[in-house]
N, C-alpha and C positions, 0 to 999 in steps of 0.2 A: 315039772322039772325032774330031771333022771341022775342017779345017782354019777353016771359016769356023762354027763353035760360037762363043760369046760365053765372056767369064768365067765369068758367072752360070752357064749351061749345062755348064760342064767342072768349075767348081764341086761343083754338084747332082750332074749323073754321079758322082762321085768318094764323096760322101758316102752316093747310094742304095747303091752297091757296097756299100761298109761296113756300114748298117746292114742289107742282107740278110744278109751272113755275119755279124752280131750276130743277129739274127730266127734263123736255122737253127742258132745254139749260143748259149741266152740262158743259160747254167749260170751262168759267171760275173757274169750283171749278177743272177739269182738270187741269190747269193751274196750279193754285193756291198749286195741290201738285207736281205734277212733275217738277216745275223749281228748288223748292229747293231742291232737289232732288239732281238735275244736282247742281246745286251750292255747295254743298256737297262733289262732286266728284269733283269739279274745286278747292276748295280752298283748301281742306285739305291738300295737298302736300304744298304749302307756308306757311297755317297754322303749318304745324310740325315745318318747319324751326322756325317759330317767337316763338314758346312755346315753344322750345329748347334753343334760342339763346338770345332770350329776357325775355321770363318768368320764367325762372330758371329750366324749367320740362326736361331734359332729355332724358327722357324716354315716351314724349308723340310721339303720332303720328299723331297729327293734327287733328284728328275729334272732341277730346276733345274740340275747340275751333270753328269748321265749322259747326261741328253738333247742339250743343243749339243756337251758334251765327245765323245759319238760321235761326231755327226754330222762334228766338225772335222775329227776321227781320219778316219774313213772317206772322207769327201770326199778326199783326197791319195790315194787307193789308185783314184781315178780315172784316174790318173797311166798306170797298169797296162795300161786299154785302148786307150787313145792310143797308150802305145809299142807295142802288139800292130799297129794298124791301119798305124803304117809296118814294124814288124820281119816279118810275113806275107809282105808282100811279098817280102821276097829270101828269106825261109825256101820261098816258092813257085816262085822264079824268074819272078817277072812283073815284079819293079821297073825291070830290063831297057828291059819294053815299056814300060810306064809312062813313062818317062826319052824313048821314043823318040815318045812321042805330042806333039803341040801343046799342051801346058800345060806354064804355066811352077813354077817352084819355090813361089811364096806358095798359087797357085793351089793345088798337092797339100799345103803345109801345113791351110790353109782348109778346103780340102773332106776332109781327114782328121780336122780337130780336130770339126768339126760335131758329127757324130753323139754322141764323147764329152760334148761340151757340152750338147748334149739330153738325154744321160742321164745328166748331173751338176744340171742341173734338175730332170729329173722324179725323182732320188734324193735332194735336200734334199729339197722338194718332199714327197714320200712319208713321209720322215724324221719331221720339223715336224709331219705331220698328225698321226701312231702319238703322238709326246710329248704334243700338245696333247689328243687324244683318247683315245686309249687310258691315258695317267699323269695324264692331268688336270691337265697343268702349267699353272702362272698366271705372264702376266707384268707387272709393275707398272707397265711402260712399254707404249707400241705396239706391237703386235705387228709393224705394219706397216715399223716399224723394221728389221725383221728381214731384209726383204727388201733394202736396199743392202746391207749388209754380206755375206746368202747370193751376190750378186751379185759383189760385191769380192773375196769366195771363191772363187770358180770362177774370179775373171780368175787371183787366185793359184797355184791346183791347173794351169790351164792351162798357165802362165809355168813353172812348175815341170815339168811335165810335156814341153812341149815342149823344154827345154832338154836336158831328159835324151834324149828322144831324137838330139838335137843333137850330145851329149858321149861317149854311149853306143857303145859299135861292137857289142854283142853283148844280148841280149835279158835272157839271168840279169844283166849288167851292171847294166843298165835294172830289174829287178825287183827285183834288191838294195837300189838306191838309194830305190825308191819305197817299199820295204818300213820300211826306214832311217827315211825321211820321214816314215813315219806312223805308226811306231808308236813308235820309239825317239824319234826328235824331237819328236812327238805326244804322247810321255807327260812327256819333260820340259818341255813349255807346260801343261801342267796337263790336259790332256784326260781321264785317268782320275782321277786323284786331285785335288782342288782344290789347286790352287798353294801354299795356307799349310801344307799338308801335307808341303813338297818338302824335299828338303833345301836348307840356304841355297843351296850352289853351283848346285845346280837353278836357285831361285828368281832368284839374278842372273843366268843364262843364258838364260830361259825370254823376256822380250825382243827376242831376235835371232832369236828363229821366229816365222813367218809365223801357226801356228795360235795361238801365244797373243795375238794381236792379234782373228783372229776369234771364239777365245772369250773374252775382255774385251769383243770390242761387244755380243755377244749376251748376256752374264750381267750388263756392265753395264742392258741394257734390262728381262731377266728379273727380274734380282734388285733391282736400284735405281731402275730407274726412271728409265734417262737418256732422254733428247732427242735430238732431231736434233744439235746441236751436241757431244754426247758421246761419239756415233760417226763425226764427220770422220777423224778422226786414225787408228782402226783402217781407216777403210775405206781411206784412203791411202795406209797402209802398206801392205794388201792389193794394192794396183789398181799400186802399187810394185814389187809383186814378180812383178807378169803382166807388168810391162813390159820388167824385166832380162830374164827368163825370153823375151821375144819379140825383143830385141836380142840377146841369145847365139844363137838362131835363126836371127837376121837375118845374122850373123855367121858363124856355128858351118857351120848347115845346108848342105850341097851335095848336089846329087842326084846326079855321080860317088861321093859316100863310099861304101863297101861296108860293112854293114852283115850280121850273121850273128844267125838267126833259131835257133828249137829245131831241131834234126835230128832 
């Protein structure tokens, strides 16, 4: 990077980096979309049963609840490659140079977050299509709905994600907590099972997560049939928790911190 490069310029640099060593080990964004995939196909048959039998729907057929309920799951395990793209670094010994080049601190959060966010797009994205097509999910409301909310989503997973690298000093640190996030937290918002399923303490808990906010806007447009005006309120809570999540950063983050990658 050259003294007289622009933002934008150090930026971009920062992010092709990344997605080349994403391009030359795609294993884990393979991962990343074909399990929920398969979990998709695993839970919907039980999910019919519980949105029949528990959530008043009759006439569902279980994806309505398997389908966003993964995707919410799985989207926070974006979290994962985010902290890979700054924890390489000192697992390489380059954060060093890094640190010692003309870019500033927002600039390496920026151009490290990118590529994750591109492929937290094209993974709803992908997600969305397999439900609507392959399970033949129907939704009562706009589909078109669907996209603030996948949108409010990512600022969340973001917020979330870059904190942790913020708070983090060690990489299993970081992969625990995302792990935590998404699946344990993830399951008491209702993401595997429908929420009427939970136990009480679950279900007054299940509020103060992020993903049950996002799957409320999406199963309210799925299943009911809301409007625009029915998902302000999740996508706020959402766009809420990317902003805590980028003030602890603002905060948190220094590029002296040492930071300890896998050995």
């Amino acid at each position: 990077m050259l003294l007289h490069d622009s933002a934008v310029d150090r930026v971009r640099a920062l992010s092709w980096a990344d997605l080349r060593r994403i391009r030359s080990d795609p294993a884990q964004l393979i991962v990343l979309t074909v399990l929920p995939i398969g979990m998709m196909a695993f839970l919907t048959p039980a999910n019919k049963a519980q949105l029949r039998f528990f959530g008043g729907f009759p006439n569902a057929s279980g994806i309505e609840q398997a389908g966003p309920g993964t995707i919410v799951m799985f989207a926070f395990f974006i979290t994962t490659l985010l902290g890979a793209s700054f924890f390489r670094e000192h697992e390489w010994g380059t954060w060093d140079r890094l640190r010692a080049a003309p870019v500033r601190a927002g600039e390496i959060i920026l151009g490290k977050s990118l590529p994750s966010v591109l492929f937290s797009l094209a993974h709803l994205s992908i997600l969305w299509v397999v439900a609507f097509t392959l399970w033949d999910l129907r939704s009562k409301g706009s589909v078109w709905l669907l996209l603030p909310i996948s949108a409010s989503l990512m600022a969340a997973t973001w917020g979330f994600g870059i904190a942790l690298v913020s708070l983090c000093r060690t990489i299993d640190q970081l992969s625990i907590m995302a792990q935590v996030g998404s699946l344990a937290i993830g399951g008491l918002a209702g993401t595997i099972t429908p929420r009427d399923t939970l136990p009480g303490w679950a279900q007054a808990l299940s509020p103060f997560t992020p993903q049950y906010w996002a799957l409320k806007g999406y199963q309210d447009v799925i299943l009911r049939g809301a409007g625009f005006g029915d998902i302000v309120e999740p996508c706020l809570i959402l766009l809420g928790v990317g902003v805590v999540g980028g003030l602890i950063a603002l905060f948190r983050f220094r590029l002296s911190h040492s930071k300890v990658g896998r050995s």
